[in-house]
C-alpha positions, 0 to 999 in steps of 0.5 A: 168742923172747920179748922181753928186757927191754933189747928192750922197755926200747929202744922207749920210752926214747927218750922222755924229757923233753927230747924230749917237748918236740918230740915233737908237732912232730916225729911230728904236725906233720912225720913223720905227714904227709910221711914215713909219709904219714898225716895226724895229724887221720885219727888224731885222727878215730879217738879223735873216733869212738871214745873214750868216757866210760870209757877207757883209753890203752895207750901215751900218747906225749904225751898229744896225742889224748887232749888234743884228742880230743871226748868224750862226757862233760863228765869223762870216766873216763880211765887212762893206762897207760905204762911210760914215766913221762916219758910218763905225766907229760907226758900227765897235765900235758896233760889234769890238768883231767880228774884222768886215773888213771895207771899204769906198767905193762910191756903185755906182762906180765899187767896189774894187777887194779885197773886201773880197769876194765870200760873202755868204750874203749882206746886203743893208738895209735903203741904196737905198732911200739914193742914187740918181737916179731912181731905175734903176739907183740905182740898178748898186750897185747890179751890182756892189755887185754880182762878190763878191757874192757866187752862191746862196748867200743871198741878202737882205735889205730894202728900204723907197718907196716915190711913189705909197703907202699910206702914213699917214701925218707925213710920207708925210712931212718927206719924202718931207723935206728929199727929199729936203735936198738931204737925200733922193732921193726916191720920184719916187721909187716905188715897181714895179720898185725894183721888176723889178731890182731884178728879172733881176739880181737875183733868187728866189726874193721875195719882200714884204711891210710894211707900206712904206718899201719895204722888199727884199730877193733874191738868186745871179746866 
């Protein structure tokens, strides 16, 4: 079935201005720690590992990684890619020295031609729990991602898995109040499946989990 657009609409409206303001407190300071149990410097490792001169961000959030990510250039290239334009805002305020690009895209429908690209890295960090679907669905935003991507470019992220893995209380209530507000939309994804969406589309998959978080990075054909 094909995600309406009231579905995908719900996994990022929650993101308003307001609640931006405690975003980083509330997802990286207290919930990647003690309620999915992986720890915001292993994601921040995987930008540190990954990111390059020429990057592109699908899903911004805060903007809190690409803020504190160490890259390899002194200016680097960088597009923000969000349909949340709270989000896109926020994220752009945060890195302004670095003249970020932003575009207000739906990653779930084909991606506009001039996005900026060949890209050498992409980001999708905290983005696929958010989106509608299955795991198959949601992975057209890498089919949609790779004609922007340079030959062997980093493709990496993170996602909150909602099927399959030991979770502790506090995780198993947030997951399900989520899920039920349309925030989430993750209560069938498991490793596996990521596993198989990525070694279809993408070279050198490595896959890994922290808690209930799924950890990837991959090489485009």
């Amino acid at each position: 079935m094909t995600p309406t657009q009231d579905e995908v609409h719900a996994g990022q409206a929650v993101y308003s201005p307001l609640s931006l303001r405690v975003y980083d407190i509330v997802v990286h300071g207290i919930s990647n720690h003690w309620i999915w149990r992986c720890p915001t410097h292993q994601i921040a490792r995987l930008y540190d590992r990954n990111v390059t001169a020429k990057h592109v961000d699908i899903g911004v959030g805060s903007g809190y990684f690409l803020a504190r990510a160490h890259w390899p250039v002194a200016n680097p290239s960088i597009t923000r890619v969000d349909l949340n334009p709270s989000c896109l805002e926020r994220a752009s305020r945060r890195i302004a020295r670095m003249a970020p690009r932003t575009v207000k895209a739906n990653v779930l429908e084909p991606l506009r031609g001039d996005l900026g690209g060949p890209f050498t890295s992409a980001g999708l960090c905290y983005l696929l729990h958010c989106l509608p679907g299955t795991i198959a669905q949601k992975a057209v935003v890498f089919d949609h991602l790779m004609p922007h991507l340079a030959p062997g470019a980093h493709v990496f992220g993170a996602t909150i898995l909602g099927r399959d893995v030991a979770m502790n209380a506090a995780a198993r209530r947030l997951m399900a109040i989520y899920n039920a507000k349309g925030i989430f939309s993750n209560s069938g994804d498991t490793y596996r499946d990521l596993e198989d969406a990525m070694t279809h589309r993408f070279d050198a998959v490595v896959l890994r989990q922290e808690g209930v978080v799924a950890l990837f990075e991959a090489r485009a054909r």
